[in-house]
N, CA, C and O atoms as a GROMACS GRO file, in nm:
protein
  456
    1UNK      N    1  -5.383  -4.067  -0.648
    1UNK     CA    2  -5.424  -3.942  -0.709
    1UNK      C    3  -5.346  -3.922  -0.839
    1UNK      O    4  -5.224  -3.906  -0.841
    2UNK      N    5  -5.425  -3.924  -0.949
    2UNK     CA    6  -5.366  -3.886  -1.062
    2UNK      C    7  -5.304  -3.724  -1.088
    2UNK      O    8  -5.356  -3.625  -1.038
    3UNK      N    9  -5.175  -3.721  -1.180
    3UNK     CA   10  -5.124  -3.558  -1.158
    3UNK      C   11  -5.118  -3.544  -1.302
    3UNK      O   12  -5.098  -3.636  -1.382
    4UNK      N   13  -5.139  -3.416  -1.329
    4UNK     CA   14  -5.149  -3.420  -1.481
    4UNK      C   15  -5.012  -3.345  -1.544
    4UNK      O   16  -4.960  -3.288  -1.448
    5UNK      N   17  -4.944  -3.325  -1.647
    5UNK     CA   18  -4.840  -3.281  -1.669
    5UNK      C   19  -4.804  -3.135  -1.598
    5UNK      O   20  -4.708  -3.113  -1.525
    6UNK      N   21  -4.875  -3.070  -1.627
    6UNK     CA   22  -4.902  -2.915  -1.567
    6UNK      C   23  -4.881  -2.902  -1.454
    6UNK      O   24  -4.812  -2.807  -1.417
    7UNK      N   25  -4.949  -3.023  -1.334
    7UNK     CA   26  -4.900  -3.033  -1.169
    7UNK      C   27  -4.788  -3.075  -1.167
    7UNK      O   28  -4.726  -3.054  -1.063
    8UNK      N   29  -4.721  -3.144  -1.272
    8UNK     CA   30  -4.563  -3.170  -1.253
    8UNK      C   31  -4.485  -3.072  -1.255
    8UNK      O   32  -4.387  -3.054  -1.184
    9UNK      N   33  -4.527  -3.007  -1.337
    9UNK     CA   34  -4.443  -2.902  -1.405
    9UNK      C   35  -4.430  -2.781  -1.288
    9UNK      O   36  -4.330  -2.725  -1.242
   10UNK      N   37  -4.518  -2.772  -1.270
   10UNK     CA   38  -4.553  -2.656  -1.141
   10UNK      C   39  -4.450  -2.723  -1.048
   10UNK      O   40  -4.331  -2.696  -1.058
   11UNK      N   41  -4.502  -2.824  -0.943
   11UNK     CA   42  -4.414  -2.849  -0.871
   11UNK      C   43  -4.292  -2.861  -0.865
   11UNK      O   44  -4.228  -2.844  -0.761
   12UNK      N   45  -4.229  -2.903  -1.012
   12UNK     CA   46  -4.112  -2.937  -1.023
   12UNK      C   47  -3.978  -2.787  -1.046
   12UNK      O   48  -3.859  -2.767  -1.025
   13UNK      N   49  -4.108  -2.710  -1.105
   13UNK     CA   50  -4.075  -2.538  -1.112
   13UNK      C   51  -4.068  -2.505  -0.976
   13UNK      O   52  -3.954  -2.460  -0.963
   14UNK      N   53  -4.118  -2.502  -0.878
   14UNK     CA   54  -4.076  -2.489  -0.760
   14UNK      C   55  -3.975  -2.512  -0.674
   14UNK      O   56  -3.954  -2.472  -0.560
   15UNK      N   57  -3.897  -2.609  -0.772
   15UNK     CA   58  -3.762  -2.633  -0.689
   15UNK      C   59  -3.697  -2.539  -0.752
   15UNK      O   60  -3.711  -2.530  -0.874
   16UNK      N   61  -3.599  -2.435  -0.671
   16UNK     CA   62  -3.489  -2.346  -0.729
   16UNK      C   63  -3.397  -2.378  -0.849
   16UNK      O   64  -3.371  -2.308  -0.946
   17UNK      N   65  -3.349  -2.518  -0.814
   17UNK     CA   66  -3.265  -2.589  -0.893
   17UNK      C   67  -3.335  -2.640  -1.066
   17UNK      O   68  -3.269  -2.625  -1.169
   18UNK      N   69  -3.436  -2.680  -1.064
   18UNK     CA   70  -3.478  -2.706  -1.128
   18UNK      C   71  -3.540  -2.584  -1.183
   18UNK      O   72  -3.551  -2.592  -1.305
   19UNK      N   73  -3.587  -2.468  -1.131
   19UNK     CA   74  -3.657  -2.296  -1.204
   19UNK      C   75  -3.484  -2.264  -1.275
   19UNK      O   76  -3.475  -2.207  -1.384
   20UNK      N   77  -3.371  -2.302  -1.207
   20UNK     CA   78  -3.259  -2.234  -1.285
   20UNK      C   79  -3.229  -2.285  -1.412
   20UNK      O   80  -3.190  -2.220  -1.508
   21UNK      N   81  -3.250  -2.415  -1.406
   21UNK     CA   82  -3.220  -2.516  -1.523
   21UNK      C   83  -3.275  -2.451  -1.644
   21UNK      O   84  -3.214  -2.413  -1.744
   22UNK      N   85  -3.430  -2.442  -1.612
   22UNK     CA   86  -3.549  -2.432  -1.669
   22UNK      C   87  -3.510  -2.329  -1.732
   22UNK      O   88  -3.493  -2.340  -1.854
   23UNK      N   89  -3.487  -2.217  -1.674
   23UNK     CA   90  -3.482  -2.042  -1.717
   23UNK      C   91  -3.374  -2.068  -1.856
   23UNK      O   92  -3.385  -2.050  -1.977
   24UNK      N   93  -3.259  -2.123  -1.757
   24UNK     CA   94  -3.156  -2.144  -1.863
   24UNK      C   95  -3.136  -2.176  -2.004
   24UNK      O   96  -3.046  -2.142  -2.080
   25UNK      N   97  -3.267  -2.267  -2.029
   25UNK     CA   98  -3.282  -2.300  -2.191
   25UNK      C   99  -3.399  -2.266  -2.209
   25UNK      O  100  -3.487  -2.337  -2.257
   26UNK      N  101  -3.415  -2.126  -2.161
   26UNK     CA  102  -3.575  -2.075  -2.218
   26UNK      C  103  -3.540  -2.038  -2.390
   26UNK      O  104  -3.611  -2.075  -2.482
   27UNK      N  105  -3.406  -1.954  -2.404
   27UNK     CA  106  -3.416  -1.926  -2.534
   27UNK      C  107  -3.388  -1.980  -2.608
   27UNK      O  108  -3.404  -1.927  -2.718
   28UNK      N  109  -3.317  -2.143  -2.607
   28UNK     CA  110  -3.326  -2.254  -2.693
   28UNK      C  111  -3.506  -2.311  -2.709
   28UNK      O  112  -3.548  -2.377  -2.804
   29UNK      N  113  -3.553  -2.284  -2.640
   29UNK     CA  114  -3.689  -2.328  -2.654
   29UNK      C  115  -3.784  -2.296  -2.726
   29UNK      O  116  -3.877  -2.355  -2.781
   30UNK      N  117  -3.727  -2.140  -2.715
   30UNK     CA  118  -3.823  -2.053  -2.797
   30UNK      C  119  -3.768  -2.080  -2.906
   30UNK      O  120  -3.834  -2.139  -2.991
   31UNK      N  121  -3.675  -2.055  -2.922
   31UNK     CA  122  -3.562  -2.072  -3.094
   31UNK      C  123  -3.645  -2.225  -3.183
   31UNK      O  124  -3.704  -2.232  -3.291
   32UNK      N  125  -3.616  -2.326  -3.082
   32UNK     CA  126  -3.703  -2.444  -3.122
   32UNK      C  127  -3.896  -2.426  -3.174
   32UNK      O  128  -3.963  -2.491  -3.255
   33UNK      N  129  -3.916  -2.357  -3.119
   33UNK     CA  130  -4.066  -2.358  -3.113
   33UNK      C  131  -4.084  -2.283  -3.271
   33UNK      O  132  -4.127  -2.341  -3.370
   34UNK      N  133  -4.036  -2.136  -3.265
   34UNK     CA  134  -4.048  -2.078  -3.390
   34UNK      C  135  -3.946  -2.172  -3.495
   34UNK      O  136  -3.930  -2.112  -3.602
   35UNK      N  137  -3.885  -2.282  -3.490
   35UNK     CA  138  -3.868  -2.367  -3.643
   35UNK      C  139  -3.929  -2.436  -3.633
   35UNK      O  140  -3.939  -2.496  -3.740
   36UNK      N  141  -4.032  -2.507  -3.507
   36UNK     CA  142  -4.118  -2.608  -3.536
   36UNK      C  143  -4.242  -2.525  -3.593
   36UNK      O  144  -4.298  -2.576  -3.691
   37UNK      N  145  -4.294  -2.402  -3.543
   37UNK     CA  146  -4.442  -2.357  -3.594
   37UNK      C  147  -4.408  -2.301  -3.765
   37UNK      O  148  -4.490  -2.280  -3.854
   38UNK      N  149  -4.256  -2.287  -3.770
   38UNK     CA  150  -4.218  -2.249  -3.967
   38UNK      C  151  -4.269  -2.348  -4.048
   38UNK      O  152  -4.335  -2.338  -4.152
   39UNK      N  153  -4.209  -2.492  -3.956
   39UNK     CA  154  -4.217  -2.589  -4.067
   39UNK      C  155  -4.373  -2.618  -4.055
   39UNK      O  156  -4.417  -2.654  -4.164
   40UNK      N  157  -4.467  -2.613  -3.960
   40UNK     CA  158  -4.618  -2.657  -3.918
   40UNK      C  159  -4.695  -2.596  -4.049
   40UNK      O  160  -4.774  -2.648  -4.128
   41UNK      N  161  -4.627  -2.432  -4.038
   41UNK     CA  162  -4.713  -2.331  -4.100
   41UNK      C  163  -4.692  -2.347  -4.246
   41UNK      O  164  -4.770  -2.297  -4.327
   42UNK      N  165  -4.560  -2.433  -4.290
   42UNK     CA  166  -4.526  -2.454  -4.418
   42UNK      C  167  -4.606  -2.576  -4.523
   42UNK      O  168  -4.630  -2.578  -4.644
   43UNK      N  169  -4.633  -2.673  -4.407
   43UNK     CA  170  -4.735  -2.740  -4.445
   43UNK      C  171  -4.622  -2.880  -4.502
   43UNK      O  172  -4.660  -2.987  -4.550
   44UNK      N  173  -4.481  -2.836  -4.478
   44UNK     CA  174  -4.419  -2.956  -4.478
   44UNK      C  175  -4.360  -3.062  -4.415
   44UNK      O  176  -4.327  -3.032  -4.301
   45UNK      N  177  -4.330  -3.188  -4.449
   45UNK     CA  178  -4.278  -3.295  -4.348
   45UNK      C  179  -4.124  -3.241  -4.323
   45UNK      O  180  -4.056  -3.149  -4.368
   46UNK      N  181  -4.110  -3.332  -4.244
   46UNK     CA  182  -3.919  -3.354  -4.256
   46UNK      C  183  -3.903  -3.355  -4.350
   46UNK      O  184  -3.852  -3.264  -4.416
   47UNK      N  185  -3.956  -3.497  -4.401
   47UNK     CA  186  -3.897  -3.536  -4.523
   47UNK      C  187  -3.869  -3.495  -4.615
   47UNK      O  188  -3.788  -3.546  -4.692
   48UNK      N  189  -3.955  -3.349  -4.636
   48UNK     CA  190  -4.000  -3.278  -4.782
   48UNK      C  191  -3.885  -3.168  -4.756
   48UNK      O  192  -3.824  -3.120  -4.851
   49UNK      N  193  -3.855  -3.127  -4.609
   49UNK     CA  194  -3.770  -3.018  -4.607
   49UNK      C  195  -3.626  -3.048  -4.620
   49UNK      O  196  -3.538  -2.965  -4.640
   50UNK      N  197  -3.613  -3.175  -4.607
   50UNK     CA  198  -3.490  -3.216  -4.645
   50UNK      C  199  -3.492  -3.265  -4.761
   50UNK      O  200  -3.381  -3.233  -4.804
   51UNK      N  201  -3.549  -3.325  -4.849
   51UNK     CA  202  -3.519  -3.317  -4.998
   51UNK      C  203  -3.517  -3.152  -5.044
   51UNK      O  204  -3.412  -3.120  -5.099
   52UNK      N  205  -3.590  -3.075  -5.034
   52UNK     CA  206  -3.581  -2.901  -5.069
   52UNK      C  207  -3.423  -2.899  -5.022
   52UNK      O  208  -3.338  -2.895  -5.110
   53UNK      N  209  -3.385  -2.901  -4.889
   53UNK     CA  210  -3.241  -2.847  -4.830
   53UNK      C  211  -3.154  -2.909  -4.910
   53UNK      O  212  -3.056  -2.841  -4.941
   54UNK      N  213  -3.162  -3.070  -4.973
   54UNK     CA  214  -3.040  -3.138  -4.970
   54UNK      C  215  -2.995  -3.222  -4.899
   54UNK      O  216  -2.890  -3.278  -4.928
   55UNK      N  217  -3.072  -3.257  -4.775
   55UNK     CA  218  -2.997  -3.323  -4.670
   55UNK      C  219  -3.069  -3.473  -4.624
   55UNK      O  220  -3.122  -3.546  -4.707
   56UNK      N  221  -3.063  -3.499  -4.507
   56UNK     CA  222  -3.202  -3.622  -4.488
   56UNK      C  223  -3.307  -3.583  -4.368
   56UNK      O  224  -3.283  -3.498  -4.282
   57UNK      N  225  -3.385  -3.633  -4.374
   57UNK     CA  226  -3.461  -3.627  -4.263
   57UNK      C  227  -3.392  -3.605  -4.155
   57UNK      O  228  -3.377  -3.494  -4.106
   58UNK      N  229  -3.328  -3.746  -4.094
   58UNK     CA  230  -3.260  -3.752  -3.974
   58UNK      C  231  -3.226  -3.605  -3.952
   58UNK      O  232  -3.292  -3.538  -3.873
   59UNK      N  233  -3.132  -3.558  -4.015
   59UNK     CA  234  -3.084  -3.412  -4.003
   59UNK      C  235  -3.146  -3.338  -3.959
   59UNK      O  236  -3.106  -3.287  -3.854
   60UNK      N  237  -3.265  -3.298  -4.013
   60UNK     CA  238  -3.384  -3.199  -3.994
   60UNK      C  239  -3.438  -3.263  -3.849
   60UNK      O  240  -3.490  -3.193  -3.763
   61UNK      N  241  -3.424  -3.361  -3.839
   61UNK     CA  242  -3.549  -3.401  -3.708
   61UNK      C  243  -3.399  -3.360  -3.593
   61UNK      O  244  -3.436  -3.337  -3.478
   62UNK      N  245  -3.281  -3.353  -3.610
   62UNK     CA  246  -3.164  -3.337  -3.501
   62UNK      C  247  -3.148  -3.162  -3.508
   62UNK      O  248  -3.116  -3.097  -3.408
   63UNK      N  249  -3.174  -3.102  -3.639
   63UNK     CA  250  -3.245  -2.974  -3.618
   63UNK      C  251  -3.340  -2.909  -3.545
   63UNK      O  252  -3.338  -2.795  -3.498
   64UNK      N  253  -3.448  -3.016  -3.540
   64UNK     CA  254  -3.576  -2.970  -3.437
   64UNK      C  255  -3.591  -3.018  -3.300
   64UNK      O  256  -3.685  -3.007  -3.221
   65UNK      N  257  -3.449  -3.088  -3.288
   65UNK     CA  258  -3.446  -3.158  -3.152
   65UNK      C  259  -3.397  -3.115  -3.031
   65UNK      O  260  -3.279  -3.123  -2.998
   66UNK      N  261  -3.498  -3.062  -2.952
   66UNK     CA  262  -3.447  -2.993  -2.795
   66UNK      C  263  -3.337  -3.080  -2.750
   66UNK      O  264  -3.237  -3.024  -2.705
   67UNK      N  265  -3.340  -3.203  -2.756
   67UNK     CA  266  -3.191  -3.285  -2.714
   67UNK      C  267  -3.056  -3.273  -2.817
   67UNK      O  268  -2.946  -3.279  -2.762
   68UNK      N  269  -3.058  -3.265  -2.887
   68UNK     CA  270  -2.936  -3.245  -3.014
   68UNK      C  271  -2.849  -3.166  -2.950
   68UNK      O  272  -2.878  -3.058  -2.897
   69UNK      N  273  -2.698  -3.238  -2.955
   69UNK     CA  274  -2.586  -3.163  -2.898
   69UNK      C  275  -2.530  -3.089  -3.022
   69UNK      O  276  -2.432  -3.021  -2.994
   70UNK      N  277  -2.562  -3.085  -3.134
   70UNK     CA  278  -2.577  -3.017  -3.303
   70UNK      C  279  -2.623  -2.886  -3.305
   70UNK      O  280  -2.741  -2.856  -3.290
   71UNK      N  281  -2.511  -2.790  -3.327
   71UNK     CA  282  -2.567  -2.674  -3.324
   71UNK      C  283  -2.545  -2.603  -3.458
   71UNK      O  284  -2.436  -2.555  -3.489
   72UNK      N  285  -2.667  -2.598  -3.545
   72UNK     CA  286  -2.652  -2.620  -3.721
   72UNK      C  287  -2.581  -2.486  -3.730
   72UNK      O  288  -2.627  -2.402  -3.652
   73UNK      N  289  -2.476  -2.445  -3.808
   73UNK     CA  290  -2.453  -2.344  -3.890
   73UNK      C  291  -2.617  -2.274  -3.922
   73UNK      O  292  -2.734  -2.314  -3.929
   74UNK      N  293  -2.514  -2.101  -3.941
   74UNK     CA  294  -2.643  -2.012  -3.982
   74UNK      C  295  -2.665  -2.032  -4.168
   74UNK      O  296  -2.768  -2.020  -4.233
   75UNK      N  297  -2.587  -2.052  -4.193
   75UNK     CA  298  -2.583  -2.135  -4.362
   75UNK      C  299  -2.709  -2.202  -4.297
   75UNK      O  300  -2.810  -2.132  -4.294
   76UNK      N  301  -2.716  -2.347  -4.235
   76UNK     CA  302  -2.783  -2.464  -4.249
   76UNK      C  303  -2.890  -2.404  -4.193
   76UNK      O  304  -2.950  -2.498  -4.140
   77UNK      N  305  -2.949  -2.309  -4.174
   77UNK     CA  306  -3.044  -2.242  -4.118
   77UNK      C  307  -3.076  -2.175  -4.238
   77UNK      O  308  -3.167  -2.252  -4.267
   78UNK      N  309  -3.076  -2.113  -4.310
   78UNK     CA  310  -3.122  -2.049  -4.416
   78UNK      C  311  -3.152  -2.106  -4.494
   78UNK      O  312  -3.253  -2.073  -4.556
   79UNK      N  313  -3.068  -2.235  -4.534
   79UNK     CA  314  -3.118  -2.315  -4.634
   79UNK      C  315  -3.292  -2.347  -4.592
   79UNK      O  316  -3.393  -2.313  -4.653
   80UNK      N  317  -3.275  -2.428  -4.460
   80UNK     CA  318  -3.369  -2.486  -4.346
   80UNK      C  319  -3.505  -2.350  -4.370
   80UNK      O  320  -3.608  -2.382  -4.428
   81UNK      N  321  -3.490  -2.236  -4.329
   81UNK     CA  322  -3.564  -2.114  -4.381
   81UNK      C  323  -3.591  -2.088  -4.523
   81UNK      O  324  -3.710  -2.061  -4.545
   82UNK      N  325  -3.531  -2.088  -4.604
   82UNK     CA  326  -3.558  -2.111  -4.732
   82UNK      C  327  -3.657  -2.162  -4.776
   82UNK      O  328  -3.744  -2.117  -4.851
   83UNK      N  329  -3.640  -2.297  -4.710
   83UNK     CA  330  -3.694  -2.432  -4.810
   83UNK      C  331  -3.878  -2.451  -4.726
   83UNK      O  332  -3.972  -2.528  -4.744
   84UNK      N  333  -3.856  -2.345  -4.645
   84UNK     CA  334  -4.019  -2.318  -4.576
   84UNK      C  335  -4.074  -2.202  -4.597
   84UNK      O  336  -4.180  -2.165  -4.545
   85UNK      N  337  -3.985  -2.116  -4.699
   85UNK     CA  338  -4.055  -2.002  -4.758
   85UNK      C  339  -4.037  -1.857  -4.601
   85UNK      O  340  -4.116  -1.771  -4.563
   86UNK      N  341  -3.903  -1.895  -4.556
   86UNK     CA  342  -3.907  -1.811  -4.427
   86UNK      C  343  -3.790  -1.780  -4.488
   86UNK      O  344  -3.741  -1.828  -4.591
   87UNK      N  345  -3.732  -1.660  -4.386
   87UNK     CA  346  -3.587  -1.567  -4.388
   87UNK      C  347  -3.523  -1.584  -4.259
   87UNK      O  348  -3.604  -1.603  -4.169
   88UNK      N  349  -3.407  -1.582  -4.226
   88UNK     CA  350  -3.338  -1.610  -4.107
   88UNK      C  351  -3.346  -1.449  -4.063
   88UNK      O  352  -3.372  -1.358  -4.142
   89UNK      N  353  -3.321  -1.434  -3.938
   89UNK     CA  354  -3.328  -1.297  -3.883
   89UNK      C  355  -3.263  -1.316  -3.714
   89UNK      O  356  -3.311  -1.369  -3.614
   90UNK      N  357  -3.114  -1.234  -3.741
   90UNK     CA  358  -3.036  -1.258  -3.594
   90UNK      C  359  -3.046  -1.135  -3.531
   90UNK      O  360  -3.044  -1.041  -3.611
   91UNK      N  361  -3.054  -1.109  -3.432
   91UNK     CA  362  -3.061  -1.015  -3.334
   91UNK      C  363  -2.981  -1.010  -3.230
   91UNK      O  364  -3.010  -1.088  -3.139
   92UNK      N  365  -2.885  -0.940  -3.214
   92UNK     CA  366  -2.825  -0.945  -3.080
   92UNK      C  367  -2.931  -0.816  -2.938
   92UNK      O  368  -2.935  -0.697  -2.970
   93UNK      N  369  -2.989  -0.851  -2.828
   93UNK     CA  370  -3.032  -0.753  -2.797
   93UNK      C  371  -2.998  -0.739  -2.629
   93UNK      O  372  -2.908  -0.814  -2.593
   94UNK      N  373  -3.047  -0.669  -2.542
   94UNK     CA  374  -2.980  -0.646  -2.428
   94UNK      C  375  -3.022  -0.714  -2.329
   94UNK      O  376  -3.111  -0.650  -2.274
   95UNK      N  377  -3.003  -0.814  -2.275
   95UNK     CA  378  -2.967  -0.943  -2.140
   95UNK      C  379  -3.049  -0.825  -2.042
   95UNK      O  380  -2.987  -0.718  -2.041
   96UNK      N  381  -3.125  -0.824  -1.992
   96UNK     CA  382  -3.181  -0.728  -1.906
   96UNK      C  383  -3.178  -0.802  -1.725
   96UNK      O  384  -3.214  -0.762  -1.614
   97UNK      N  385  -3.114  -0.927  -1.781
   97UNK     CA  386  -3.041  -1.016  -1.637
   97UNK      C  387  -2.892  -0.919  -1.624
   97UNK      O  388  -2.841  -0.941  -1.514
   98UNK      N  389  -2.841  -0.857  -1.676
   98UNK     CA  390  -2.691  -0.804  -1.634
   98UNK      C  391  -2.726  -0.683  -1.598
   98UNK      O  392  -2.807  -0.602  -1.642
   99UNK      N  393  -2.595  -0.682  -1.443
   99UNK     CA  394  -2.588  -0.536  -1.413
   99UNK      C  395  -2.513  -0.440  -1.531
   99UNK      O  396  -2.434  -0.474  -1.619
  100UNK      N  397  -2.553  -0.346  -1.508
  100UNK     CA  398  -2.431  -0.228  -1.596
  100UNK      C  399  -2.342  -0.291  -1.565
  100UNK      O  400  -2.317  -0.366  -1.660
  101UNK      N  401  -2.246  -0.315  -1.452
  101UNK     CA  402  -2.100  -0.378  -1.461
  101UNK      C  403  -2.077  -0.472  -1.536
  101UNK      O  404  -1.980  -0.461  -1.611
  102UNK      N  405  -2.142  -0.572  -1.538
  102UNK     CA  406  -2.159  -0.698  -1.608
  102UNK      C  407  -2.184  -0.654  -1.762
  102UNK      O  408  -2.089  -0.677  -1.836
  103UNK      N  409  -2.251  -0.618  -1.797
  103UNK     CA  410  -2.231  -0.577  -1.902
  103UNK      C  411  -2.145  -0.487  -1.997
  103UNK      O  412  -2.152  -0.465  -2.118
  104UNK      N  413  -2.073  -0.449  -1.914
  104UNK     CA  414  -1.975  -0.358  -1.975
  104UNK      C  415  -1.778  -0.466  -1.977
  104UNK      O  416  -1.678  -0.427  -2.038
  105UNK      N  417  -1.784  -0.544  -1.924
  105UNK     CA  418  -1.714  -0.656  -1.950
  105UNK      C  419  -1.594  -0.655  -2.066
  105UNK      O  420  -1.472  -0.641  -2.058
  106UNK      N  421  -1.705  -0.682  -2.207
  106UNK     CA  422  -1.618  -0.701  -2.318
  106UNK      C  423  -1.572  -0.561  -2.340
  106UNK      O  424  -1.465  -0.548  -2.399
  107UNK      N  425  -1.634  -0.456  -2.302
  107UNK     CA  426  -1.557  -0.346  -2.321
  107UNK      C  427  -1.413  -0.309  -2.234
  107UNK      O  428  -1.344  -0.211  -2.264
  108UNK      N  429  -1.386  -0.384  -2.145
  108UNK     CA  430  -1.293  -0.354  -2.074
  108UNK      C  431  -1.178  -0.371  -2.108
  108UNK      O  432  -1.101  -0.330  -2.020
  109UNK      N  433  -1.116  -0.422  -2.215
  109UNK     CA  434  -0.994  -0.459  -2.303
  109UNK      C  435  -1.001  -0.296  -2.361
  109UNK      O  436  -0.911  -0.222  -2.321
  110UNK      N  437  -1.108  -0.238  -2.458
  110UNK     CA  438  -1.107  -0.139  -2.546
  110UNK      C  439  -1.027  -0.014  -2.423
  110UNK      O  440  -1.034  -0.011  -2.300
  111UNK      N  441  -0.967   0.062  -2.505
  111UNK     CA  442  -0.893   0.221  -2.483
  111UNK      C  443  -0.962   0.334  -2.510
  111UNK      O  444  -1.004   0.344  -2.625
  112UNK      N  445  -0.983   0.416  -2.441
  112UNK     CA  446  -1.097   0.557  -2.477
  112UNK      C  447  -0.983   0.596  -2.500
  112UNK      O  448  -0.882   0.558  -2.441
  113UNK      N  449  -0.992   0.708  -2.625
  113UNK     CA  450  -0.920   0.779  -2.715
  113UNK      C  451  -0.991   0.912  -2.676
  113UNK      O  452  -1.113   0.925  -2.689
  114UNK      N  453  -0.896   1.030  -2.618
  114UNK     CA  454  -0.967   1.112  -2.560
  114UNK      C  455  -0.880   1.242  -2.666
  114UNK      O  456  -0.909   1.361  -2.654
   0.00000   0.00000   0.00000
């Protein structure tokens, strides 16, 4: 019986271990996806975005690479945005996985000044 990627995926999502993995680099994924659909929508190669940046291909393709242990500077990201006619845009926003306790954490060093 032939399985098609999708029945892998399913099944393989079904193991706990493997749904935690999974979850875990959802927002590297997404992060990846919106610089691959920048550069799609830009209408340029690697190649072209790294002569614009300055840099080489290789670079750019270890930029777009879900495996890359390379985690580019926000500099090397703007340039990278730049040179596709995009703007970088950081957001810190609220983990809606943490309890209130958990989230209140880094505040626990700070002193209320009463």
């Amino acid at each position: 019986m032939e399985r098609t990627l999708k029945q892998f995926k399913t099944r393989a999502l079904s193991k706990p271990e493997v749904r935690a993995a999974y979850d875990e680099l959802a927002d590297e994924f997404a992060f990846l996806d919106e610089v691959l659909k920048a550069r799609t929508s830009s209408g340029l190669t690697q190649a072209e975005v790294a002569a614009l940046v300055g840099t080489t291909q290789s670079a750019i393709a270890r930029l777009e690479s879900p495996t890359s242990s390379h985690s580019p500077s926000v500099g090397t990201l703007q340039k990278y945005a730049k040179a596709l006619g995009f703007k970088v845009e950081i957001r810190l926003v609220p983990d809606t996985g943490l309890t209130r306790r958990s989230s209140g954490r880094a505040k626990s060093g700070a002193r209320r000044s009463t």
